[in-house]
VEXDREN-2710 file (C-alpha; in Angstrom, 1 decimal):
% VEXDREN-2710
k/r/px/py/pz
1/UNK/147.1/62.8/171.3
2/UNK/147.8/66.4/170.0
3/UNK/146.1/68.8/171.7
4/UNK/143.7/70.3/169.8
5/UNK/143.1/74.2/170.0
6/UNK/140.3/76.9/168.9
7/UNK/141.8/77.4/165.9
8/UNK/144.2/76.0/163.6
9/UNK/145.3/79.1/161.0
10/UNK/145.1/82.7/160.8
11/UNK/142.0/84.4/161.6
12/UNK/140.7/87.6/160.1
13/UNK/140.2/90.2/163.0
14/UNK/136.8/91.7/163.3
15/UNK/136.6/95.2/163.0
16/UNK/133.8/95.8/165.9
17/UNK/133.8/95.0/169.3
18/UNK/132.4/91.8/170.3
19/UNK/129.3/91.5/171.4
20/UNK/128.9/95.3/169.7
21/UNK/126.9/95.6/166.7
22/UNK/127.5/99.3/166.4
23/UNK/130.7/102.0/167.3
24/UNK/131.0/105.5/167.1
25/UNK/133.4/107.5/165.1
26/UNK/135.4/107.8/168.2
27/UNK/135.7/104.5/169.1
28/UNK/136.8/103.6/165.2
29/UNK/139.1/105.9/165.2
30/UNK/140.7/104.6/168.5
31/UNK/141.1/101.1/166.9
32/UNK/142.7/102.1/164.0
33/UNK/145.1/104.0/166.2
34/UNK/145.4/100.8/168.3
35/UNK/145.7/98.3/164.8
36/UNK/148.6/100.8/163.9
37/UNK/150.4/101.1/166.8
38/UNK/150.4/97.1/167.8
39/UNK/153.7/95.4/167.5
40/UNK/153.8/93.6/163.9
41/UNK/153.7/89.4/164.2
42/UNK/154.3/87.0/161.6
43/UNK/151.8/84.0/161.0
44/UNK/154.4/81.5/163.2
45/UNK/154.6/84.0/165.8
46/UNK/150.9/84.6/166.4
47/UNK/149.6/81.0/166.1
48/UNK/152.5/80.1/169.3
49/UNK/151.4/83.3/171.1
50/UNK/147.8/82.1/170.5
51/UNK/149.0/78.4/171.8
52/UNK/150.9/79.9/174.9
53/UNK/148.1/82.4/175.6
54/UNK/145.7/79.6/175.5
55/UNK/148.0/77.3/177.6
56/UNK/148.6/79.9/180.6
57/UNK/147.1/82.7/180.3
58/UNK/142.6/82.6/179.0
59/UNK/141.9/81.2/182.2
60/UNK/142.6/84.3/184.3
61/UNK/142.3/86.5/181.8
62/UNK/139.8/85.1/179.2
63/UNK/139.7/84.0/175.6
64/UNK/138.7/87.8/174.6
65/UNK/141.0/89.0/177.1
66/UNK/138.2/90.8/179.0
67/UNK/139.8/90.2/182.4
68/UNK/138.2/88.3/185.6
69/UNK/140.4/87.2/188.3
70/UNK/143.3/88.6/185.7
71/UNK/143.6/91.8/184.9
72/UNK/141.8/92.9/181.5
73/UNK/144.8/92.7/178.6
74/UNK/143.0/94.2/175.8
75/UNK/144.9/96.9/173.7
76/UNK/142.7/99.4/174.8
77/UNK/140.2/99.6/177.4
78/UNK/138.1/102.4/179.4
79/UNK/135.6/102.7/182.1
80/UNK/134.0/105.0/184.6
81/UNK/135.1/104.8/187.9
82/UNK/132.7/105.4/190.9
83/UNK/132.2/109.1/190.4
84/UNK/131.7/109.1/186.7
85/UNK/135.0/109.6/185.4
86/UNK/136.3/107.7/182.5
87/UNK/139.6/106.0/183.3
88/UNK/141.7/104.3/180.5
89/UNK/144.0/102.1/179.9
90/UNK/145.2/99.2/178.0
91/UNK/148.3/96.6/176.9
92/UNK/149.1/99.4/174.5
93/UNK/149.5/102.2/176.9
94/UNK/151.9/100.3/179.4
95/UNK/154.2/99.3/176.2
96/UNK/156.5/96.6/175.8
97/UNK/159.0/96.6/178.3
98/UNK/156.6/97.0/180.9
99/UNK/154.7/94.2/180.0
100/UNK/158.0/91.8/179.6
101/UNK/158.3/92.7/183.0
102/UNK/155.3/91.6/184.3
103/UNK/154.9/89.2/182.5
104/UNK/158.2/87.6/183.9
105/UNK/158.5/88.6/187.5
106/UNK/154.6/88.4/188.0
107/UNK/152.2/90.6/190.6
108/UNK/151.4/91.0/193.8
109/UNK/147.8/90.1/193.0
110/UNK/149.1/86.4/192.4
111/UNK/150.3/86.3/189.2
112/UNK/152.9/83.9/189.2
113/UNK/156.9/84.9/187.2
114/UNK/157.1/83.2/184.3
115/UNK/160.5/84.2/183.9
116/UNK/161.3/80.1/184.6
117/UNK/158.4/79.2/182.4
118/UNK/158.8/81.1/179.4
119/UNK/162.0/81.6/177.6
120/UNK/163.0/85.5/176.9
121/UNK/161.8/85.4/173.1
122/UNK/158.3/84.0/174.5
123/UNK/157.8/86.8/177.3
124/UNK/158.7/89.5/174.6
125/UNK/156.3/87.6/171.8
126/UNK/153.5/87.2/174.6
127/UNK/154.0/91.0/175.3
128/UNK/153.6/91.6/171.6
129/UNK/150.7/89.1/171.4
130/UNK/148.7/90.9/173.7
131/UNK/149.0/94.7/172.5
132/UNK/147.2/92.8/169.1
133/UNK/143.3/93.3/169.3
134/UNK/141.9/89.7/170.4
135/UNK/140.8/87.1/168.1
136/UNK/137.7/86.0/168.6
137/UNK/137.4/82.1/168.3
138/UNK/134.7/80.6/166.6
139/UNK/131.0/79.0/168.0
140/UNK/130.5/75.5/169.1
141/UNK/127.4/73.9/168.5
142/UNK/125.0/71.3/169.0
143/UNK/126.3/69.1/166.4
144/UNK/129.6/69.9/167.2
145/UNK/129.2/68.1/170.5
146/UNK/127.1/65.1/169.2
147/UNK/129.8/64.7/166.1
148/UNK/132.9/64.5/169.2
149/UNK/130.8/61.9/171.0
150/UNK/132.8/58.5/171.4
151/UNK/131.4/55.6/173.4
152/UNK/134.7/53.3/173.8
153/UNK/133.0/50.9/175.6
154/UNK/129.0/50.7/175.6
155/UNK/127.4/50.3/179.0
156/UNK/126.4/46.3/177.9
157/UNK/130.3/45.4/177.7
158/UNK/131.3/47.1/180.6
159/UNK/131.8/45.0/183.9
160/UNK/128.7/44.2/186.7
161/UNK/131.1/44.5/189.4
162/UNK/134.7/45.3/190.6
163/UNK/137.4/43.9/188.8
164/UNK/140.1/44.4/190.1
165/UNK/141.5/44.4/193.6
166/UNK/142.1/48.3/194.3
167/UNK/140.7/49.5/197.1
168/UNK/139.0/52.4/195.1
169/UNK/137.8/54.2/198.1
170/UNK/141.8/55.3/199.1
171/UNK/142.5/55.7/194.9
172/UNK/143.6/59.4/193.9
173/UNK/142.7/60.6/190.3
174/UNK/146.0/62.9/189.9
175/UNK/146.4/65.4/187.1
176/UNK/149.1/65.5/184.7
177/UNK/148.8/68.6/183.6
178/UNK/150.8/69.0/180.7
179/UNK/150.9/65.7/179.6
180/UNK/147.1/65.9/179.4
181/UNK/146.5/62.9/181.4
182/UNK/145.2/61.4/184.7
183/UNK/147.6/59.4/187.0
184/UNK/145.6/56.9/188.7
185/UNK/147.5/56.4/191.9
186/UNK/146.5/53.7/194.6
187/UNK/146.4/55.4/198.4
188/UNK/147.3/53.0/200.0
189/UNK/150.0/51.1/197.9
190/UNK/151.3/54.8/196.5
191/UNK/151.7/52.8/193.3
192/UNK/150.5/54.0/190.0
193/UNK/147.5/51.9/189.0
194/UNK/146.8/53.8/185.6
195/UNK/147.5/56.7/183.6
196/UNK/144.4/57.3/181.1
197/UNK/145.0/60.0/178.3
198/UNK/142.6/62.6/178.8
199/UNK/142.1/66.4/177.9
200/UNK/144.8/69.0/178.3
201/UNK/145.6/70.2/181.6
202/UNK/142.8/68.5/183.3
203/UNK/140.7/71.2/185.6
204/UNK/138.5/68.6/187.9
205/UNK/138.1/64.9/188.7
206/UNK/134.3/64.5/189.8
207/UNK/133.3/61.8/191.0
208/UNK/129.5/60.1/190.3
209/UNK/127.2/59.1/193.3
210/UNK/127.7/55.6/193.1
211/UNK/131.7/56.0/193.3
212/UNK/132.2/53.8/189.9
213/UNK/133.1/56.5/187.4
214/UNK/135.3/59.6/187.5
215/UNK/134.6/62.3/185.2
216/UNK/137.4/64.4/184.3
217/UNK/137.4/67.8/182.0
218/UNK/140.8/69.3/180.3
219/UNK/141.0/72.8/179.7
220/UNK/140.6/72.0/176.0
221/UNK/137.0/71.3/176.2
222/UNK/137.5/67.1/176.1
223/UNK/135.3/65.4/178.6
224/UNK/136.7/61.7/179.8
225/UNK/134.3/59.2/181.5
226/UNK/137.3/56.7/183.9
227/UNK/135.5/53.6/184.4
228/UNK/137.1/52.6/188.1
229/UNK/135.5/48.8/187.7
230/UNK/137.9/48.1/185.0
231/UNK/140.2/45.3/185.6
232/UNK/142.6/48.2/184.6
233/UNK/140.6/51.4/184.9
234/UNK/140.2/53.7/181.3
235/UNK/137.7/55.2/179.5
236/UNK/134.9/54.1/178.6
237/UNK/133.3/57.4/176.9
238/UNK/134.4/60.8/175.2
239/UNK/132.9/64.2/174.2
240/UNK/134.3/67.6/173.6
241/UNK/132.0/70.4/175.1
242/UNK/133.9/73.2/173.8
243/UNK/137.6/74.8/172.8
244/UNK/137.9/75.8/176.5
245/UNK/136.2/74.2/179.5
246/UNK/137.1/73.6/183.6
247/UNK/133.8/72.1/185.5
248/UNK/131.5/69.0/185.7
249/UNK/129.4/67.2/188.0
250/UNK/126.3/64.5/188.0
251/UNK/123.1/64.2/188.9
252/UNK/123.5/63.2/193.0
253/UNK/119.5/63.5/194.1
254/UNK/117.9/60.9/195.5
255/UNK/116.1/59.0/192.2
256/UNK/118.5/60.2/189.4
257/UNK/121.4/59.1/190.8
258/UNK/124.2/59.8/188.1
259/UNK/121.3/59.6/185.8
260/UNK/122.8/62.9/184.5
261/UNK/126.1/64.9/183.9
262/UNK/126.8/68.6/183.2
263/UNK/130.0/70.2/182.2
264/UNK/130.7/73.8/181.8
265/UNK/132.4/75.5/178.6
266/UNK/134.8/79.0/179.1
267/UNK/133.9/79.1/175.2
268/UNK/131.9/79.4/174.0
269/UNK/130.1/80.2/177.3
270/UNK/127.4/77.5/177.5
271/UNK/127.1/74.3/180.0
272/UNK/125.9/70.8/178.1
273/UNK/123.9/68.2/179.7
274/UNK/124.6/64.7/179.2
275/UNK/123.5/61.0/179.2
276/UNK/125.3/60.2/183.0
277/UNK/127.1/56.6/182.2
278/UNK/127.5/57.2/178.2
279/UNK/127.8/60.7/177.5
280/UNK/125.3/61.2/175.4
281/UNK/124.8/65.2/174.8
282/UNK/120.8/65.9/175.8
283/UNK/121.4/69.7/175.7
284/UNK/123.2/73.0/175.1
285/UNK/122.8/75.8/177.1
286/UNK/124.1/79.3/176.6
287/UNK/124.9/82.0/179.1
288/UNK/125.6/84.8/177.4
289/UNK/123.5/87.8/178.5
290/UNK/123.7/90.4/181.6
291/UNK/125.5/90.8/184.2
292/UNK/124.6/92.2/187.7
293/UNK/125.7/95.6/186.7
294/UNK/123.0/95.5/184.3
295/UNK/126.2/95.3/181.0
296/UNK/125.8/92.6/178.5
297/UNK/128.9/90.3/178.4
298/UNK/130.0/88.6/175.0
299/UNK/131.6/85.8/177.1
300/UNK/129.8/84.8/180.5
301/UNK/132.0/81.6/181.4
302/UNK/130.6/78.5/183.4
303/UNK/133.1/78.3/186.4
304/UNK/132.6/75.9/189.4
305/UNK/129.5/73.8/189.2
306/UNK/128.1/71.1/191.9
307/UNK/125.2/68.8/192.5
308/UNK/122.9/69.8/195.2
309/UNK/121.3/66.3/197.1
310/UNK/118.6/68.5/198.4
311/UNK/116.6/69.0/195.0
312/UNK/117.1/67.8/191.9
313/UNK/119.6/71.1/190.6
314/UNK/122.9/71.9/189.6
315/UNK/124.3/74.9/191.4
316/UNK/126.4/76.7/187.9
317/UNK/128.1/79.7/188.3
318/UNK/128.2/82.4/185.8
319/UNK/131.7/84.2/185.9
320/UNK/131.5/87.9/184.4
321/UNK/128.0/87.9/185.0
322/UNK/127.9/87.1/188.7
323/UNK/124.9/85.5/188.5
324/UNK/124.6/81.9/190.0
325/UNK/121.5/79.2/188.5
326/UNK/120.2/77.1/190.0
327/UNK/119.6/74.4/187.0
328/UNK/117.0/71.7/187.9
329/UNK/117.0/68.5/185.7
330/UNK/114.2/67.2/186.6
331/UNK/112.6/67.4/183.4
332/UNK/115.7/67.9/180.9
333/UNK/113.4/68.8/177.7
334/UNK/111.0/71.5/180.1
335/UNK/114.4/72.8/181.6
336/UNK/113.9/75.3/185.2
337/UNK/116.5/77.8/186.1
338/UNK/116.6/80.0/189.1
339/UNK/118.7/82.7/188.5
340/UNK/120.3/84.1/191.4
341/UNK/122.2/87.9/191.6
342/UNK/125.3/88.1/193.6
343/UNK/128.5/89.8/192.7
344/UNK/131.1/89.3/189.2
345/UNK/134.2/87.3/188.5
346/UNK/132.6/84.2/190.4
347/UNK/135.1/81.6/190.5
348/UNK/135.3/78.5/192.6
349/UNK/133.6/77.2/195.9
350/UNK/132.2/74.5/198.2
351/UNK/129.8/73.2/200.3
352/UNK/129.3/74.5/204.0
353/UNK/129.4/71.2/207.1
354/UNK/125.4/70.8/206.0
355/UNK/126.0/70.6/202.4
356/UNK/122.7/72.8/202.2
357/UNK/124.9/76.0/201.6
358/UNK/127.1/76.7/198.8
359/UNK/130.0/79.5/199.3
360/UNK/131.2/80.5/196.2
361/UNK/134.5/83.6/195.5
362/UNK/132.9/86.1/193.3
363/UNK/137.0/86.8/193.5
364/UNK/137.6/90.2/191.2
365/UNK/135.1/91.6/193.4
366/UNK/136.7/90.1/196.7
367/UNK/133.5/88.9/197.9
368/UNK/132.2/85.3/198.9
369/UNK/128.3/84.5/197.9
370/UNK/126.3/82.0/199.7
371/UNK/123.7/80.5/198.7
372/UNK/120.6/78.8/200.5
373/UNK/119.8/75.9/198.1
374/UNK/116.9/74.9/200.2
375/UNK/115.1/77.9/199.6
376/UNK/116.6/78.7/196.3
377/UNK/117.9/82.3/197.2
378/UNK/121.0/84.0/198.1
379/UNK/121.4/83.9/202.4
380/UNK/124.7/86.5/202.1
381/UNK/127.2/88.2/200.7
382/UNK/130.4/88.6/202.1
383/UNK/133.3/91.4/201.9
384/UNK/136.6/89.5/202.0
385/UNK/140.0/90.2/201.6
386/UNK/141.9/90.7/198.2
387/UNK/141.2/87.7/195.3
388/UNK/140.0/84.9/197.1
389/UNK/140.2/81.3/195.9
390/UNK/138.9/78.8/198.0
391/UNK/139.0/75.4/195.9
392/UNK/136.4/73.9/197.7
393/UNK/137.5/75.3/201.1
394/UNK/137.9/73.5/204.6
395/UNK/135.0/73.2/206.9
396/UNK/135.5/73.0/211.0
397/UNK/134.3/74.0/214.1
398/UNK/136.2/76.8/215.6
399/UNK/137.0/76.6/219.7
400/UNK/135.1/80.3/219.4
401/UNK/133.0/80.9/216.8
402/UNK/131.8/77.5/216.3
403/UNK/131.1/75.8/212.5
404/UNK/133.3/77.8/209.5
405/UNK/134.4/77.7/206.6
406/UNK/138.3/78.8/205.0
407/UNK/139.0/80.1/201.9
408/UNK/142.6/81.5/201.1
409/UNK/143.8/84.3/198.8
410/UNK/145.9/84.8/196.0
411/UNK/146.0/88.7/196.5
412/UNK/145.8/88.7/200.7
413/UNK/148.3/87.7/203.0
414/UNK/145.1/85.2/205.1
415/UNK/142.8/82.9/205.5
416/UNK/139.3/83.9/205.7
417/UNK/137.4/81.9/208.3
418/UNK/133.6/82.8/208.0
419/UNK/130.5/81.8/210.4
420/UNK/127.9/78.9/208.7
421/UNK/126.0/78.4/212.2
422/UNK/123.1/79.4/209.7
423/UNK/119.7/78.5/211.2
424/UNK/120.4/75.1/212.4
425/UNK/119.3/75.0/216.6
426/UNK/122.4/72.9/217.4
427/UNK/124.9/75.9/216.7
428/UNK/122.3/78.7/218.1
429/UNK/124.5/79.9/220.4
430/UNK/126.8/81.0/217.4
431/UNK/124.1/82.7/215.2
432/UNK/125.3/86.2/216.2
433/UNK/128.4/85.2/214.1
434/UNK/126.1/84.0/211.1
435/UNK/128.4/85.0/207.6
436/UNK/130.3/87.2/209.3
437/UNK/134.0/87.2/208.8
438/UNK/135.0/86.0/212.5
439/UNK/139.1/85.7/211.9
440/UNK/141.4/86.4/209.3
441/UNK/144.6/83.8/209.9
442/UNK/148.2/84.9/208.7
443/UNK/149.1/83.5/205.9
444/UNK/151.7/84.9/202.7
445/UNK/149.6/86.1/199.2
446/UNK/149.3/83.4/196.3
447/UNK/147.4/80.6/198.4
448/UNK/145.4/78.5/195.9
449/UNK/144.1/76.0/198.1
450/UNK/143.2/75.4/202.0
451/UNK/141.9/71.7/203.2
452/UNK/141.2/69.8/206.4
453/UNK/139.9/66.9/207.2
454/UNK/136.8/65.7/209.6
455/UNK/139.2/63.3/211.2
456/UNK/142.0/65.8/211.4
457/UNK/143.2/69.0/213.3
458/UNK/145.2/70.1/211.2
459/UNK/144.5/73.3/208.3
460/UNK/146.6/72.9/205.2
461/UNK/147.1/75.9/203.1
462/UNK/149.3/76.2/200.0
463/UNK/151.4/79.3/198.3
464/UNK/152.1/78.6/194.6
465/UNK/151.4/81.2/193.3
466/UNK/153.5/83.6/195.3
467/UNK/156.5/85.4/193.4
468/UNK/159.3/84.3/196.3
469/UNK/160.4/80.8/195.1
470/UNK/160.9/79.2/198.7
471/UNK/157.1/80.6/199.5
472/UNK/155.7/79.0/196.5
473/UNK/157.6/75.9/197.4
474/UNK/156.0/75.2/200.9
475/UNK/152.9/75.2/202.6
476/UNK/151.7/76.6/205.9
477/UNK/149.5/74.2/208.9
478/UNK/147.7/74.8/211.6
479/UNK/146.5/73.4/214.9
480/UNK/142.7/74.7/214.9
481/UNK/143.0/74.6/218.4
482/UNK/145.4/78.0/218.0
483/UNK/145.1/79.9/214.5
484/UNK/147.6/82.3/216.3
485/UNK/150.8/81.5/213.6
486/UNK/151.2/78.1/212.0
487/UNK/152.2/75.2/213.6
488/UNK/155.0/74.5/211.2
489/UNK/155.6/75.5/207.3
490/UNK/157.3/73.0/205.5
491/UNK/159.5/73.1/202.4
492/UNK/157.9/70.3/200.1
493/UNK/160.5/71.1/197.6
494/UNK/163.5/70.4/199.7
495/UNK/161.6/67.5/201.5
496/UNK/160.7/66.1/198.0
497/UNK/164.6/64.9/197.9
498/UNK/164.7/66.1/194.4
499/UNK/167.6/67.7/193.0
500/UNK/167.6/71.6/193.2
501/UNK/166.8/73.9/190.6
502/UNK/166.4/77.5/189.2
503/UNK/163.1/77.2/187.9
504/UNK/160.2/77.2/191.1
505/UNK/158.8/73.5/192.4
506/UNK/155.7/74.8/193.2
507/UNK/153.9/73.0/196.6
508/UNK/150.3/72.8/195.2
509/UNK/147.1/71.2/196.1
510/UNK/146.9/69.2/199.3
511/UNK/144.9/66.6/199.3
512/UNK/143.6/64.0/202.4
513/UNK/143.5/60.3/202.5
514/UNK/140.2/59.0/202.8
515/UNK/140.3/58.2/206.6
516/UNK/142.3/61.6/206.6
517/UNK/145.6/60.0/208.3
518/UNK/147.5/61.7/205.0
519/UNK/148.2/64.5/202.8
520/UNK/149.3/64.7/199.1
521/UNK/151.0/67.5/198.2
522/UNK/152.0/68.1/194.5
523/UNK/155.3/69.4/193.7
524/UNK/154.6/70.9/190.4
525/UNK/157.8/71.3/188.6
526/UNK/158.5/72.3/184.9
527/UNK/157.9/70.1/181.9
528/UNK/161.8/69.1/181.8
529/UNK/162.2/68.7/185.4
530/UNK/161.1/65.7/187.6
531/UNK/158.0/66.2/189.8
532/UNK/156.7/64.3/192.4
533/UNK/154.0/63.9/195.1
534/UNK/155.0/64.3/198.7
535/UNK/152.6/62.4/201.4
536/UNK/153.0/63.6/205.1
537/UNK/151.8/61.9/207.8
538/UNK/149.2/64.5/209.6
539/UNK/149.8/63.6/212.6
540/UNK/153.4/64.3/212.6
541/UNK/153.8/65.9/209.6
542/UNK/156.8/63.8/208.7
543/UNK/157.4/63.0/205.3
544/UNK/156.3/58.7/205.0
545/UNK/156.2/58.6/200.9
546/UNK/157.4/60.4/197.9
547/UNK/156.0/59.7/195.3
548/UNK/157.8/59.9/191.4
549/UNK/157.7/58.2/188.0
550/UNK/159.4/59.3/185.0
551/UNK/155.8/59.3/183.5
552/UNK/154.4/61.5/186.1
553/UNK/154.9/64.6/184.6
554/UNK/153.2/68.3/186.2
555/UNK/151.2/66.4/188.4
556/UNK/148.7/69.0/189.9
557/UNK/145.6/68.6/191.5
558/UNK/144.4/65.2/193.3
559/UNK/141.3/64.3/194.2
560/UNK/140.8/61.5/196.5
561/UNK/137.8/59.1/195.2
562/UNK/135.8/58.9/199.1
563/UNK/136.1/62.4/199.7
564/UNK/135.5/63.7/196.2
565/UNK/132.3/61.5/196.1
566/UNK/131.1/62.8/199.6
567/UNK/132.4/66.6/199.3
568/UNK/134.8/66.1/202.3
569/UNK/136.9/68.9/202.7
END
């Protein structure tokens, strides 16, 4: 299937700011300076700069180009800095060369080169692209979302029990990202079991309560219900939330198990909730509004979202605005929200060892919010180190400072570790620690993703986003015992096997086997060159598998079913 994208023609550029209903002479004049200035682009070359943009670059950066965990890439941009004064800048004023450039050889704030990505007429078309004002894509409405709804296979035809032999528990829902499908590959067997066409660049695989269904979302806005009882596991149901999405989850409280589902839209910036096992959209919700600085934003995105099994809420966070809800779906039609204040730019996050806090990056900010979702507040927020981006993190008890949890960086050369003794009497003895930053662990800038394992003493932290091509190739672990230096880093690329080439492998992703005896780690390669997945043994960490299949193409992130369903990381 073609992947579908925001818009399909040209698109007549507004002559306000977004989200502005008046301007000033000033600021008029300064975008008629900016409209003439722009490097010219022909209809051909704006709609593939739009497609490449949307491919690679909206998620950092935004669809309006606002900035987040990217830099803001607007044409021209000002703001006051902490003393009052006005500082500007913009694509315009750092020209074309200079944006070829870093646009090629990336940033130290973990911008990866696309220099073996992008050919040299696409870096100097993307540099043109984005000294043009933004376009602003169209809504996305209520009857947009009921009209995508597809139920492939109603609930009544759908198997009462397991039919096939798979031990689902050990399966891994893999993406293939730019194939826009989900490999799904048996842990224990390595084989491929299925590959189900989903959305573009699939973001997530969430798993419901019961362990039966995986939910996955593509960047492109297309939801995709997997049903895992299948004698050959597909989908079963279909609905497009959006042109640009990244996060779901179900219902996961005691009495509505996977009664419900909720997925969150980049744009327009809204969340939909859902009939769990069919799909069925119940509800739209925007998020447009303030942020905690007190400045309305024109496009609040829905980042990370999870199920609390505490109350009966979603735990949704608000990018630009850094606020974080606390949705409760308890009564869909009478819908509650606590709205929480933290800091802006939140991104991505996990549960603490107690599952009753959240720790979420508010990333542009370089902070890490916590949230109490017992009492429904915010218990801290943390200063951290440049950019961080946990995934979900790695939880374990520390020979000093007792219960933590790890996120890594793409701007800092670490790995957080922060105190969660919280409240509980068992860790009392480590309170004094309580959200404090107790260790910063060397690491190399660009991590994406850190993970252990209950069952493990290992930490696993990736680099793929760092600009030095045998950096972004391995991955760094660690006896917990001694955070000192790692215990080994190992070169996935040149363990893969696979032949050598220019363009960057990058190591990406490690994942556990459900009784945490292995990790997956995907070695992300271009769209022309073979990929694979490399399992190590975590004991040894000795290569036992690699995994490749002319079909599996960009494989990315994996999420094992057991530890997916039960937030193990």
């Amino acid at each position: 299937m073609k992947t579908k994208y925001w818009i399909t023609g040209t698109l007549a550029l507004l002559p306000l700011a977004v989200g502005s209903l008046f301007v000033t002479n000033a600021h008029a004049q300064q975008a008629v300076e900016a409209a003439a200035a722009a490097p010219e682009l022909t209809k051909d070359e704006t709609e593939k700069a739009r497609r490449i943009y949307f491919e690679r670059c909206a998620g950092c950066h935004g669809v309006l180009r606002k900035g987040a965990t990217g830099k803001n890439l607007e044409p021209h941009w000002s703001k006051k800095d902490k003393s009052g004064n006005v500082i500007e800048g913009g694509t315009l004023k750092l020209g074309q060369q200079r944006l070829e450039k870093i646009i090629g050889y990336g940033t130290d704030g973990g911008m990866v080169n696309f220099d073996d990505i992008l050919t040299k007429d696409e870096l100097s078309l993307m540099a043109k692209y984005i000294q043009n004002k933004p376009e602003t894509p169209p809504e996305y409405s209520f009857k947009d979302t009921v009209d995508s709804w597809k139920v492939i296979v109603p609930v009544k035809d759908r198997p009462t029990r397991q039919m096939n032999k798979f031990n689902l528990k050990n399966m891994f829902s893999v993406t293939l990202r730019d194939t826009g499908e989900v490999a799904l590959i048996d842990g224990d067997t390595k084989e491929i079991r299925s590959i189900v066409k989903t959305g573009y660049a699939v973001h997530i695989s969430r798993l419901s309560k019961s362990g039966r269904y995986v939910y996955v979302i593509g960047r492109d806005g297309r939801l995709s219900l997997i049903d895992l009882w299948m004698e050959k596991p597909s989908v079963v149901a279909e609905l497009k939330i959006g042109f640009d999405a990244r996060s779901v989850d179900t219902s996961k409280f005691k009495g509505y198990d996977d009664k419900y589902a909720i997925a969150g839209s980049y744009w327009p910036p809204q969340y939909v909730i859902m009939d769990g096992d069919t799909l069925k959209p119940l509800k739209v919700v925007s998020t447009r509004g303030m942020t905690v600085d007190g400045e309305y934003h024109p496009e609040p995105r829905v980042a990370s979202i999870v199920s609390s099994e505490i109350k009966p809420e979603w735990v949704v966070n608000i990018k630009e605005t850094g606020q974080i809800l606390l949705v409760d779906y308890s009564d869909i039609k009478n819908l509650k929200t606590t709205t929480i204040e933290s800091a802006k730019f939140l991104h991505d996050g996990g549960w603490d060892a107690s599952k009753r806090y959240f720790l979420v990056a508010a990333n542009a900010s370089n902070k890490i919010a916590a949230v109490d979702t017992k009492l429904g507040k915010l218990a801290a927020l943390i200063d951290v180190a440049k950019i961080p981006h946990p995934g979900r993190g790695a939880n374990f008890v520390h020979p000093k400072f007792g219960p933590v949890w790890a996120t890594g960086h793409l701007g800092a050369d670490v790995v957080t570790l922060i105190s969660t003794a919280s409240d509980d009497k068992k860790n009392a003895k480590y309170k004094e620690f309580n959200w404090k930053v107790v260790q910063e662990v060397k690491h190399v800038p660009g991590n994406l993703f850190v993970k252990t394992h209950p069952k493990s003493k290992h930490l696993w932290a990736d680099s793929p986003q760092n600009p030095e091509k045998e950096l972004a190739e391995s991955v760094a672990v660690w006896d917990m015992s001694d955070l000192s230096k790692p215990k080994a880093t190992l070169n996935v690329a040149k363990d893969s096997g696979l032949p050598e080439t220019k363009a960057t492998k990058r190591a990406v992703h490690p994942e556990y086997s459900a009784d945490g005896t292995e990790v997956w780690i995907s070695l992300w390669g271009g769209k022309t060159d073979q990929s694979a997945i490399v399992v190590y043994d975590d004991a040894t960490l000795k290569v036992k598998k690699v995994i490749t299949d002319p079909k599996m193409i960009t494989p990315t992130g994996k999420f094992n079913v057991y530890n997916t369903q039960h937030d193990i990381y």
